[in-house]
N, C-alpha and C positions, 0 to 999 in steps of 0.2 A: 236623779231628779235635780233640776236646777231650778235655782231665784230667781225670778223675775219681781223687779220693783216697781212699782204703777206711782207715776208719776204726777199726781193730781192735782197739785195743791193750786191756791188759787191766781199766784203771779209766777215768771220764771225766778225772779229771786230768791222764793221761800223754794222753790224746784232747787234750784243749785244749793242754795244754803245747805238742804235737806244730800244733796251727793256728795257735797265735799265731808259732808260727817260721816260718811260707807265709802269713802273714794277707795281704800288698799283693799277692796273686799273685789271677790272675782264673780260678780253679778252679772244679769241683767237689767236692763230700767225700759221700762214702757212709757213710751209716749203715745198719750188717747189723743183724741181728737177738738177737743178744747186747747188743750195744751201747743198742740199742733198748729190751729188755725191759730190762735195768739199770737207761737211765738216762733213758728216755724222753722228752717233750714236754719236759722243762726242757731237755733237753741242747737240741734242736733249736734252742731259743731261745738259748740260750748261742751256738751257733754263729753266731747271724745278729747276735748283740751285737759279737762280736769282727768282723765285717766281714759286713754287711747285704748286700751282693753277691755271696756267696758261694751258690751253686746248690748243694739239697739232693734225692740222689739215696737214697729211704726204699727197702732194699733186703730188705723184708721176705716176698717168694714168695706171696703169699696162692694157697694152696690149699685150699679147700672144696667146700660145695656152692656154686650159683649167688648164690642171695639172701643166702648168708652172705656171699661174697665181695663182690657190689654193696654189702650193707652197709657191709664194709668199706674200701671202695671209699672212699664219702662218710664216714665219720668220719675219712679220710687226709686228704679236702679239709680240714678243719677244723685241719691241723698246718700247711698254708703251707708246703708242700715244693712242691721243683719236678717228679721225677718219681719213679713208684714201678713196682714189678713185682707179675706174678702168673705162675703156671705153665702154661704152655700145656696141660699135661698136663690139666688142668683139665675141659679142652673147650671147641668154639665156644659153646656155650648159657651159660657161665660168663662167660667172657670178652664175648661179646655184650650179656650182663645189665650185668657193669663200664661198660660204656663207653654203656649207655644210660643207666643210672642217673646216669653221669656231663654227660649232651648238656645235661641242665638249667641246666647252670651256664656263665658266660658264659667262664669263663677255668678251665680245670682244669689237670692236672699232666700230663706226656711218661707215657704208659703204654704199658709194654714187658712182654714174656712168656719166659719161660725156658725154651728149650729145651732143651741135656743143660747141665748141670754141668760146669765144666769138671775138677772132681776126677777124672768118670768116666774110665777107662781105654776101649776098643774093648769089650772083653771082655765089662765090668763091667754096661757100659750095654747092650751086646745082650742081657743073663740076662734084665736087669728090663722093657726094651719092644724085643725081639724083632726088632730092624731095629739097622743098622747107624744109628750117630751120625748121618752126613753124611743118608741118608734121612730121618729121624726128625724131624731140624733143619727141615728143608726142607718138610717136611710141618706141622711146627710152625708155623713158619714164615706159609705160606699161610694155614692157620688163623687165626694173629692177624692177619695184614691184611685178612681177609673178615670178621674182628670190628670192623675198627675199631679198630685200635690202634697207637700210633704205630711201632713196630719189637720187637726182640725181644735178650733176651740169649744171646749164642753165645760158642762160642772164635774165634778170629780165622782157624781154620781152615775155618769153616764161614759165614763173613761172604759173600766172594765169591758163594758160587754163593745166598746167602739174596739179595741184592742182582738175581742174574740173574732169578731168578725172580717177584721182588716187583718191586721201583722203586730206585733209586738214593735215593729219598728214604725209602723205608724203612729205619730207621735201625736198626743195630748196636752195643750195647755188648759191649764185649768183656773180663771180667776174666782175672786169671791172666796180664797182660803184664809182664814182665819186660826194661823200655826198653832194657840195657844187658850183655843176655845172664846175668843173675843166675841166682841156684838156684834151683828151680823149687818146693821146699817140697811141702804137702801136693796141688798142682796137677797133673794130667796132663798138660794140651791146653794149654801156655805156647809167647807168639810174644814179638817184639819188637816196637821201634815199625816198623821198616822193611818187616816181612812187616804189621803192623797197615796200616799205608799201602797194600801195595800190596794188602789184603782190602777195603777202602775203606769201613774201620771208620769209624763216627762218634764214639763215645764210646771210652777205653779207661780199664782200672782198674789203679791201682797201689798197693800196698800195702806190704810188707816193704820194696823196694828203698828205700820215702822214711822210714818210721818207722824203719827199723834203722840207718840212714845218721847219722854223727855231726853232719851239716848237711845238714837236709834241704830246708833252702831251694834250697842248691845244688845235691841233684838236680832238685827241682822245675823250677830255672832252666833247668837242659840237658834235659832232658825237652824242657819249651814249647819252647827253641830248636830242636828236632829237629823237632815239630810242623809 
């Protein structure tokens, strides 16, 4: 299981301040899509200034039609991130178009799909597609491995059984983890690391508990320790 750091905060300054205090540590950092439109391609590079080994997870949802998405598919190769997502909700023919448009190239980025949100409540998410979370997931799910894509973003409650049904190698990020039993903020669907474990999460994402923290190297460290 690996770190992923969510990059939220509200200027790129307090972003970088917040990397150069984790820079020696072997993470990843997510960049959303606030952060993204702000501060774009320079930020990215910024990041890979202050430590070149540092894995960039471009967490932008691309949802459109097919050709628009494949479009933006390849102008993502052109940023030198490591991986990015799209929304399952999409469709196979979307997501199939991403990942062929992508087969051209000898070395691409981890491409993951989004299944519910983990903001969504049970409720919230059955109004809008009509099936319960853990369905919908799962169904998501098999759609982006019959496209062709490396795994899928879930809660950590819905990792397990995404795992049963795909592969153990299809991989799971999971944001909204709260390592150390924190507030859960505007999230619904928050685990820790030890329920992440035993969902046999691959990626997880952390955010408030490391930027809010007065040393956030020091969470970072006990984080990876627990890892």
């Amino acid at each position: 299981m690996q770190l992923c750091v969510a990059l939220d905060l509200p200027t790129a300054k307090e972003n970088l301040d917040l990397i150069h205090k984790i820079k020696n540590y072997n993470i990843w950092l997510k960049v959303g899509l606030r952060t993204y439109i702000r501060d774009g391609e320079y930020f990215l590079k910024e990041l890979k200034k202050i430590n070149p080994d540092f894995k960039i997870f471009l967490d932008l949802k691309l949802y459109d039609i097919p050709n628009t998405m494949a479009d933006s598919a390849e102008s993502i190769m052109g940023l030198g991130v490591d991986m990015f997502n799209v929304h399952a909700s999409a469709g196979k023919r979307a997501m199939s178009e991403v990942m062929s448009r992508l087969s051209k190239y000898d070395k691409r980025p981890i491409v993951l799909a989004v299944t519910a949100l983990t903001s969504f409540s049970e409720d919230e998410f059955t109004l809008v597609y009509e099936k319960s979370i853990n369905e919908k997931a799962d169904q998501f799910a098999k759609d982006a491995m019959e496209s062709g894509l490396d795994g899928v973003v879930c809660s950590a409650f819905e990792s397990k059984s995404i795992k049963n049904i795909t592969s153990n190698k299809f991989m799971t990020l999971t944001p909204g983890i709260r390592p150390f039993g924190e507030d859960a903020g505007d999230q619904k669907r928050v685990a820790d690391i030890s329920f992440a474990k035993e969902a046999k999460v691959d990626f997880i994402v952390v955010g408030r508990p490391i930027y809010k923290s007065d040393n956030p190297a020091e969470v970072v460290k006990n984080i990876l320790d627990k890892l």
